[in-house]
C-alpha positions as CSV (number, residue, x, y, z in Angstrom):
1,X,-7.7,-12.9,-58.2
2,X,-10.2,-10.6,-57.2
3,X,-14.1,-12.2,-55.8
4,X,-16.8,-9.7,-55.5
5,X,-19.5,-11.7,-53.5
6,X,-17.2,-14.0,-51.3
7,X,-15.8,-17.3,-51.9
8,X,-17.2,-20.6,-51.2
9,X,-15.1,-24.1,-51.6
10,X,-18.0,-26.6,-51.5
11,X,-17.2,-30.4,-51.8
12,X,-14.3,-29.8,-53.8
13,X,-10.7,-30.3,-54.0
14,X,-8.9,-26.8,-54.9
15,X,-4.8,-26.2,-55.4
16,X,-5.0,-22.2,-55.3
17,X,-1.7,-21.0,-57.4
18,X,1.0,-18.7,-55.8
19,X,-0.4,-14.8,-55.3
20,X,-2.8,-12.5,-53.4
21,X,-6.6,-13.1,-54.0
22,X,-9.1,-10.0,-53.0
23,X,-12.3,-11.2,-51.5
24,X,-15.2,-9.1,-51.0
25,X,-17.5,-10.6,-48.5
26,X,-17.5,-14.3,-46.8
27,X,-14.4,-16.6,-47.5
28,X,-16.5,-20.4,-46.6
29,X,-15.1,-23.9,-47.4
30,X,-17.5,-26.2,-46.2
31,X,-19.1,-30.2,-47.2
32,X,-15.5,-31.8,-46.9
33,X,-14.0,-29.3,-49.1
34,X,-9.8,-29.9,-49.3
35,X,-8.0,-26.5,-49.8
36,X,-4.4,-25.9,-50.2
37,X,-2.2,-23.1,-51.6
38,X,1.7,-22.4,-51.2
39,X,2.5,-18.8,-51.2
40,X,-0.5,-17.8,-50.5
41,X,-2.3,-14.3,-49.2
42,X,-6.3,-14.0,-48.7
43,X,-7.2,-10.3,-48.5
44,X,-11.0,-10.2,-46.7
45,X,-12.5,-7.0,-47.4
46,X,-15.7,-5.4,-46.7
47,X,-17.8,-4.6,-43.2
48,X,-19.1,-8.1,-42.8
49,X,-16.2,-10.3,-44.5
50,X,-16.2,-13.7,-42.7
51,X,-13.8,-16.5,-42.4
52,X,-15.8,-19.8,-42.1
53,X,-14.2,-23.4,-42.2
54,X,-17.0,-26.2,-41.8
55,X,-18.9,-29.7,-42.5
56,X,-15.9,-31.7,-42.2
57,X,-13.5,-29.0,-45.0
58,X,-9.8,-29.3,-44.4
59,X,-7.8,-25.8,-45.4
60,X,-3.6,-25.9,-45.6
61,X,-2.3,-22.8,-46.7
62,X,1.6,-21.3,-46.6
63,X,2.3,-17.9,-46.5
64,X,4.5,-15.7,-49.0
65,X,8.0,-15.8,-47.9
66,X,9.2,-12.6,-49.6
67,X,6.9,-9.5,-50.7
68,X,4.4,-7.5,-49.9
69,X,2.4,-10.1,-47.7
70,X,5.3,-11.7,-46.7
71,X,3.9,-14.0,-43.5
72,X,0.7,-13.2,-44.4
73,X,-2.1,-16.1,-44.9
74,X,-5.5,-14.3,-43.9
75,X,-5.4,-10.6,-43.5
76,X,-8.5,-9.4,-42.8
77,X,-9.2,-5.1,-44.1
78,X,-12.3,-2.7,-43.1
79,X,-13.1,-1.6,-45.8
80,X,-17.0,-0.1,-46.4
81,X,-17.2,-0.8,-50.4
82,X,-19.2,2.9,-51.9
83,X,-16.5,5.1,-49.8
84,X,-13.9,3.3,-51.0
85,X,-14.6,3.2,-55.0
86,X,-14.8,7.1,-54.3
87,X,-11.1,7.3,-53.2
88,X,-12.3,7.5,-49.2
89,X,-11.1,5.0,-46.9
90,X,-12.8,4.6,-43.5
91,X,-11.2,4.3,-40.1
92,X,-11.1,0.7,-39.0
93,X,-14.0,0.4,-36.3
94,X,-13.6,0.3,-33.0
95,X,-15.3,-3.1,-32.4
96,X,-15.8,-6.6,-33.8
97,X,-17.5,-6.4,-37.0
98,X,-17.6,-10.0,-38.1
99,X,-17.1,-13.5,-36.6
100,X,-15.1,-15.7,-38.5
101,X,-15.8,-19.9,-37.7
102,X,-14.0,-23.0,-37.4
103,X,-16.5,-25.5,-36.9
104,X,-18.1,-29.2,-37.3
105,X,-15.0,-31.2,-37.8
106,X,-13.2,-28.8,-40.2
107,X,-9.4,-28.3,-40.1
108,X,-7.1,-25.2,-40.3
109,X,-3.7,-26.1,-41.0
110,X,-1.6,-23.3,-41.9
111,X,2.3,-21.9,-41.9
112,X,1.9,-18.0,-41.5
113,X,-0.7,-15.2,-39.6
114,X,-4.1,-15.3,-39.6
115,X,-4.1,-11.1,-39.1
116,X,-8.1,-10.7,-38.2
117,X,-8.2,-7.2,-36.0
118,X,-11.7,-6.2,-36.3
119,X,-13.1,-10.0,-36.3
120,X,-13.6,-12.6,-33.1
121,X,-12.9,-16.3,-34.0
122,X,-15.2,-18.6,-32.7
123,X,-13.3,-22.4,-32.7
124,X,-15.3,-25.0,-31.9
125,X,-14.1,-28.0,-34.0
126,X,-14.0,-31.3,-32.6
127,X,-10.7,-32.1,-35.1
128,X,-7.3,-30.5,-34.2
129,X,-6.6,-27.3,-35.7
130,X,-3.2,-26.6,-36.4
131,X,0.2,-26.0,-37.7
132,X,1.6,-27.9,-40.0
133,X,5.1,-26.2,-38.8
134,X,6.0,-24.5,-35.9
135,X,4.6,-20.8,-37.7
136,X,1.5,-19.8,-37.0
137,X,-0.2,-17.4,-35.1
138,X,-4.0,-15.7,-35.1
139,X,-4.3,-12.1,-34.2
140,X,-7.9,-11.1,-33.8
141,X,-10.2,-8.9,-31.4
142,X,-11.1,-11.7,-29.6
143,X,-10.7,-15.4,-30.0
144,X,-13.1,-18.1,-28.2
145,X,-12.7,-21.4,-27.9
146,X,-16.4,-23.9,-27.2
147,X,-17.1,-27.2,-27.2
148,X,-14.4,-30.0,-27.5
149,X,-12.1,-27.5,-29.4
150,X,-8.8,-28.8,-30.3
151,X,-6.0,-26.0,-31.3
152,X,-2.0,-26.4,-31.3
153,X,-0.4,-23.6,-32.3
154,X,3.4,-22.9,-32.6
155,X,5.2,-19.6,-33.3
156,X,8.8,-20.0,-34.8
157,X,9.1,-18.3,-37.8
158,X,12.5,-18.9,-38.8
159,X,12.1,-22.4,-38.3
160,X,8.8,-22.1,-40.7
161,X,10.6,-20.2,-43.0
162,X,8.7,-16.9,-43.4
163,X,9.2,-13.3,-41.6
164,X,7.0,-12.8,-38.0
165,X,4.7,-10.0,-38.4
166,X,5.8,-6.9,-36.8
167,X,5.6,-5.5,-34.1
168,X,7.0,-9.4,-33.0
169,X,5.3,-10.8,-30.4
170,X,7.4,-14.6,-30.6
């Protein structure tokens, strides 16, 4: 699917099918929301795209196995929007352009990569955030951990059952 003003998973209970989904601008489950999705890849695109888990929302997501996003839960493009209808694809910045937020008693459990270059995740939930196997890992600009934050996260992909992202860095 393709979302051109973000996302949001309010108070709901959402299965997302098997594919790729294309979101323009903030990707937000908040108010207890329950997300899950098997085979799953969440393209953020934009200059301001955020990831934010909140309020109490739980989010459990596996990766494609096989394909194009293949390990790929969250993977996170630069992309200004007018340049790029145009044919024109900017240079990714050289900086953090957006901060992505797991907060207020919200979970993350996912089996795959959160690939998030050009974003800095704040975590700062009180509940654990973590794999539900032993596949997971977050690359971002920066990563900060406040409050009582609560994050376990294991990195064997053959044991989870889809590829590491390359270069590997098990």
């Amino acid at each position: 699917g393709i979302y051109c003003k973000g996302l949001m998973i309010d108070g709901i209970s959402v299965t997302f099918d098997p594919g790729i989904y294309h979101i323009w601008g903030d990707f937000h489950f908040t108010n207890n929301a329950q997300a899950s999705g098997d085979g799953v890849t969440f393209i953020l695109k934009g200059t301001n795209n955020r990831l934010l888990i909140e309020n109490g929302a739980e989010v459990n997501l596996r990766a494609p196995s096989t394909g194009q996003t293949a390990g790929l839960v969250f993977w996170q493009k630069y992309l200004d929007f007018i340049p790029y209808i145009f044919g024109r694809i900017p240079d990714s910045p050289d900086r953090v352009i957006a901060t992505s937020e797991i907060a207020s008693g919200a979970g993350l459990n996912i089996i795959g990569t959160a690939y998030l270059p050009d974003h800095e995740i704040m975590i700062s939930s009180e509940n654990r955030v973590s794999s539900k196997s032993p596949a997971t890992s977050f690359i971002a600009r920066q990563i900060h951990f406040t409050e009582k934050a609560n994050m376990v996260v294991r990195v064997d992909h053959e044991e989870g059952g889809v590829p590491p992202i390359q270069p590997r860095s098990d």
